[in-house]
C-alpha positions as CSV (number, residue, x, y, z in Angstrom):
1,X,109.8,80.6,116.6
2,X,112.5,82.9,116.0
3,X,114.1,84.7,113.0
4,X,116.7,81.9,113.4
5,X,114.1,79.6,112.8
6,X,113.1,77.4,109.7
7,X,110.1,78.2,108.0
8,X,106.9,78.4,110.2
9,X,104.8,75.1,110.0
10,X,102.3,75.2,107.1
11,X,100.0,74.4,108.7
12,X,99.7,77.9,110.7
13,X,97.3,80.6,110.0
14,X,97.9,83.5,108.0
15,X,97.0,87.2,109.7
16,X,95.9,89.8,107.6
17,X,97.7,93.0,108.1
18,X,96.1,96.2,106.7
19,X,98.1,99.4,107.3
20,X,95.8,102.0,107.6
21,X,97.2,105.1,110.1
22,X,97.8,107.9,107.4
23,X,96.7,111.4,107.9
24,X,96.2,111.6,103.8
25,X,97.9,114.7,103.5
26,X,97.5,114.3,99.1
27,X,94.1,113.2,99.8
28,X,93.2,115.8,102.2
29,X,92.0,113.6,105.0
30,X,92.4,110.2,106.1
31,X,92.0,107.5,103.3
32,X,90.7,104.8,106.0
33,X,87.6,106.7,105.7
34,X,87.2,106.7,101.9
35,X,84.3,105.3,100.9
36,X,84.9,103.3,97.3
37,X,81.9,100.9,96.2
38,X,79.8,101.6,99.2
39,X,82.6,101.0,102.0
40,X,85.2,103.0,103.6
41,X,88.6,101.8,102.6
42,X,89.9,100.0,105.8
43,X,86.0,98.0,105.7
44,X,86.8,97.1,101.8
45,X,90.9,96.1,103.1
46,X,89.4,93.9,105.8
47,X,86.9,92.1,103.6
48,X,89.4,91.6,101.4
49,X,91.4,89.7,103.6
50,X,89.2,87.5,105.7
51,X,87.4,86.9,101.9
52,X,91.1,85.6,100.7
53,X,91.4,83.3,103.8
54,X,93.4,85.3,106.2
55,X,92.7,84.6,110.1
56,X,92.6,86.7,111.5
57,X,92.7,90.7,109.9
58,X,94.5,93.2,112.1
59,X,93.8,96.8,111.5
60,X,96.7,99.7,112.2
61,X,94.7,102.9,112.9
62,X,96.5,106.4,113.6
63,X,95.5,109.4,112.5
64,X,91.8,109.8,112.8
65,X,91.9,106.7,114.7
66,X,88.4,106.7,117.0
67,X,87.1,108.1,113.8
68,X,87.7,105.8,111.8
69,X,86.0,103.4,114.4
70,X,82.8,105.2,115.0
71,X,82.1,105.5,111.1
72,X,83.9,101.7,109.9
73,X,82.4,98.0,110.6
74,X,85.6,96.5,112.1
75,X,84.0,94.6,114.6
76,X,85.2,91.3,112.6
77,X,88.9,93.0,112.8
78,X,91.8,93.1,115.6
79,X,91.9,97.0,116.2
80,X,95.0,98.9,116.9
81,X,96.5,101.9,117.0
82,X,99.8,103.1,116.0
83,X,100.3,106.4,118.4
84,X,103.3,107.3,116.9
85,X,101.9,107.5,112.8
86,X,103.1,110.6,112.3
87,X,107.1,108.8,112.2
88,X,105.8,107.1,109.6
89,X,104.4,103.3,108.0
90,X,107.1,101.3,109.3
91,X,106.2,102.1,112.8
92,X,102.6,100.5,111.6
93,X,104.0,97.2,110.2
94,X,106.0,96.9,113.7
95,X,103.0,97.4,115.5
96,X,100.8,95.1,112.9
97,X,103.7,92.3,112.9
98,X,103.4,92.6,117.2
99,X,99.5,92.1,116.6
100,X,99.9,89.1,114.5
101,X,102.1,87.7,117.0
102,X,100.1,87.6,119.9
103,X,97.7,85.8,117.5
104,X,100.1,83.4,117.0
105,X,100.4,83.5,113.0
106,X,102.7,81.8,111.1
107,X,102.6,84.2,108.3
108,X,101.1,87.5,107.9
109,X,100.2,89.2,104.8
110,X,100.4,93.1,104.8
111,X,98.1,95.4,102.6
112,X,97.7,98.4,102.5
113,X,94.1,99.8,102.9
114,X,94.1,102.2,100.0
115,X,94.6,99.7,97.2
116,X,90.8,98.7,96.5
117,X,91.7,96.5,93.5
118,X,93.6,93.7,95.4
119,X,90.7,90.9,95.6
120,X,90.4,87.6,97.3
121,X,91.7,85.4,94.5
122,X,95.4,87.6,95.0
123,X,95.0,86.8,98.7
124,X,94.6,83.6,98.1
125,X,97.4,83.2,95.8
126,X,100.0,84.8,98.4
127,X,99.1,82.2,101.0
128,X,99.1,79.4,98.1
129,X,102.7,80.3,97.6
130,X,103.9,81.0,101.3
131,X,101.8,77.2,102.4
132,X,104.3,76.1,98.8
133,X,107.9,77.1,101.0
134,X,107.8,81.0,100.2
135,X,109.1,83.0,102.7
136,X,108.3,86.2,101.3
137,X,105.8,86.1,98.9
138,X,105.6,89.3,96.9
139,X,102.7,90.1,94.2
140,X,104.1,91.3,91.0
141,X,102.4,92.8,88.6
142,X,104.1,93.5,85.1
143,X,107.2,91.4,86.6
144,X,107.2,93.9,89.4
145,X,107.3,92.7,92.8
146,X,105.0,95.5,95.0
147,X,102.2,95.3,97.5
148,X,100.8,93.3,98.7
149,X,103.4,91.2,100.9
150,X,103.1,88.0,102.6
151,X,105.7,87.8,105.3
152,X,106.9,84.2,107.2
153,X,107.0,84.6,110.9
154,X,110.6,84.0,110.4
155,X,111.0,87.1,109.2
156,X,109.1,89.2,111.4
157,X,112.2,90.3,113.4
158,X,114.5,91.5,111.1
159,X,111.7,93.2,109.0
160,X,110.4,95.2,112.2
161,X,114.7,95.7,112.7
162,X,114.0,97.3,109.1
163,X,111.3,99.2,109.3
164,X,112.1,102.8,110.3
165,X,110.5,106.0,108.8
166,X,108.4,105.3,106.0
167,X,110.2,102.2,105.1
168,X,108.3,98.8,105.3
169,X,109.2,94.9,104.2
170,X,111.0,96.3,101.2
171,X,114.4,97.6,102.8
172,X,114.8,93.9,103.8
173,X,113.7,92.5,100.8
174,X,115.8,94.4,98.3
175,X,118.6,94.1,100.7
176,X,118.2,90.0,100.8
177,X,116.8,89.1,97.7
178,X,117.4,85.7,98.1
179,X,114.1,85.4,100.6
180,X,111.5,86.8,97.9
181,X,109.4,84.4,95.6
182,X,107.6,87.0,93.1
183,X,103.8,85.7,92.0
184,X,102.4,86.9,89.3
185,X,98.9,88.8,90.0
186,X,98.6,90.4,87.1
187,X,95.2,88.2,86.2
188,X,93.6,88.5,89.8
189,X,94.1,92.3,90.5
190,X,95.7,95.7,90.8
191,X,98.3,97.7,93.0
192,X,96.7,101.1,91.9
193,X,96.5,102.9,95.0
194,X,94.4,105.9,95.9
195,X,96.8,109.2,96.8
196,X,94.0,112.0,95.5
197,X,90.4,112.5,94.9
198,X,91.4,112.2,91.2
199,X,93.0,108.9,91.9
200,X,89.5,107.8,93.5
201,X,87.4,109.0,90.6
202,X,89.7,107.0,88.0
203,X,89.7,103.9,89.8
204,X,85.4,104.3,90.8
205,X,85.2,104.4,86.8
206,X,87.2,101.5,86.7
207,X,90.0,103.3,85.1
208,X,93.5,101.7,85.5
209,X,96.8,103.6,85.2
C-alpha cells in the first residue's frame, strides 16, 4: 500500500518507532544512555511501547550506537542504525519508517526516547484513535498537538519526502492539516523531554514544567 492508498486495514499492527541516534550535545553525551528510574532511556522508550501495544518496537541508534547496545536490554527491540545522525532526526524517522515497513505495519507510532513521561495508557490511546480512521494521530497536551505521533502507512512516503535535516512528521503535518486528529493526553502523560542534567533532575523529582 502506497501513499495513494486508502487508509491501511485496521486490522494491521502498529510498530513502535523510538528515535534515539543523538549525540546529546546540551546533555553532554548521548541521552539513549540515560538512566531515569533504573533504565537507560531507549530501555524505558521501548518498554513503553510494547507495554502500550505496539508490535513490534524499532530502535534508531547513531551516535554512540554499539554503546548503547552493550549497556541497553534491546534484545525485545528491531535494532538499527542511522549512519548518517549527524544530518540530523529526519534522516532517523526515514530509516525508522523503512524498519516498520519491512515489518509490514500498518501504522507506526514514533517517540522519541528522551521523553520518559509518555506511558502505556497514551500509547494506547494513539492506536485507539488511528484503529478509529485517524491517519495521523497526534497527542496534545494543553490543546497542543506534539510528540508522540502515530503515522498511517499511507503516509509513510510523503513524510520520509519531508523529513530533511532535523525536521520530522511535522513539516507534513502543519503543511496538510487536514490529515491530523489531535487526542487529548493531557490525563495519561507528559511531553517533557530531557535536553540537560537539570532537565533529568526535575523530571527524577517528578517536577513538571
Amino acid at each position: 500500500m502506497d501513499a495513494s492508498s486508502s487508509k491501511s486495514s485496521p486490522r494491521a499492527g502498529v510498530a513502535g518507532i523510538v528515535l534515539a541516534a543523538g549525540e546529546g550535545k546540551g546533555f553532554g553525551g548521548p541521552k539513549a544512555l540515560v538512566r531515569f528510574s533504573g533504565q537507560t532511556l531507549v530501555e524505558r522508550a521501548v518498554q513503553t511501547l510494547l507495554a502500550g501495544g505496539c508490535r513490534p518496537v524499532c530502535v534508531v541508534l547513531g551516535a554512540a550506537a554499539e554503546q548503547v547496545r552493550e549497556t541497553s536490554f534491546l534484545d525485545n527491540a528491531v535494532v538499527v542504525v542511522n549512519e548518517q545522525w549527524p544530518d540530523g532526526m529526519g534522516g532517523s524517522l526515514r530509516v525508522g519508517l523503512d524498519a516498520a515497513r519491512r515489518e509490514r505495519a500498518g501504522a507506526a507510532l514514533v517517540l522519541l526516547a528522551d521523553q520518559p513521561l509518555v506511558t502505556p495508557d497514551l500509547v494506547e490511546r494513539l492506536i485507539s484513535a488511528w484503529r478509529a480512521g485517524a491517519r495521523a494521530a497526534v497527542a496534545a497536551f494543553r490543546g497542543e498537538g506534539l510528540t508522540p505521533v502515530l503515522l498511517d502507512r499511507t503516509l509513510w512516503q510523503p513524510v520520509a519526502r519531508a523529513a530533511v535535516g532535523d525536521l520530522g512528521a511535522r513539516a507534513l503535518l502543519r503543511a496538510q492539516p487536514e490529515l491530523v486528529t489531535l487526542v487529548d493526553c493531557d490525563d495519561v502523560g507528559s511531553p517533557d523531554d530531557i535536553d540537560t542534567p537539570e532537565d533529568l533532575d526535575r523530571l527524577q523529582r517528578g517536577t513538571s514544567r
